[in-house]
N, C-alpha and C positions, 0 to 999 in steps of 0.2 A: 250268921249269914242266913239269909230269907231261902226260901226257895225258889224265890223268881230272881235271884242275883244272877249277875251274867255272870257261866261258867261251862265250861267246857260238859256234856254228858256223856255219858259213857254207858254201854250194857253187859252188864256183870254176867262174866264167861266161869269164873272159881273167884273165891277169895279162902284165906288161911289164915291164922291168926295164934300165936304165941306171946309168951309173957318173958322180958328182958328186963332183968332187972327189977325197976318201977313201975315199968310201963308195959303197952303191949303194942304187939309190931303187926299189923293186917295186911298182908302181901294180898296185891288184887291183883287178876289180869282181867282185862276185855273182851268182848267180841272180836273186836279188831286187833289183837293183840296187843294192844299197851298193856303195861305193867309199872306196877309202880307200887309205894308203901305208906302205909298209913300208920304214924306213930301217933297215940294216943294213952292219957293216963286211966287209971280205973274208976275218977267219977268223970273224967271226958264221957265214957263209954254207961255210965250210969245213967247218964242224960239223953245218950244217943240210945241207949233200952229202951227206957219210959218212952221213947218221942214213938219208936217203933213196936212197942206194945200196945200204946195209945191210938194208933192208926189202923194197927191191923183188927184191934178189937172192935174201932168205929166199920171194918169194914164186914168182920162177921156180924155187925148187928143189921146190918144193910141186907145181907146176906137171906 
């Protein structure tokens, strides 16, 4: 999915995250109080690392 795909946004209030099994379960809640779960396996989130180590680095070199 892009990041310009239409989809609901949301501004992250906590999130938590555990390991079940094979996977890992990421309880989010909201600003607005939604809540909801994010099930994901351990290269799903190896992918979602790199994407978000990649961004924050381009953003300390801007820095």
């Amino acid at each position: 999915m892009a990041a310009n795909d239409k989809a609901t946004s949301y501004t992250l209030k906590q999130a938590m995250a555990v390991k079940v099994g094979d996977h890992v379960e990421i309880a989010v809640e909201a600003q607005d109080g939604t809540k909801f779960k994010i099930v994901a396996t351990a290269e799903q989130l190896d992918v979602l690392t790199g994407d978000l180590e990649t961004i924050l680095d381009k953003d300390d070199a801007e820095a």
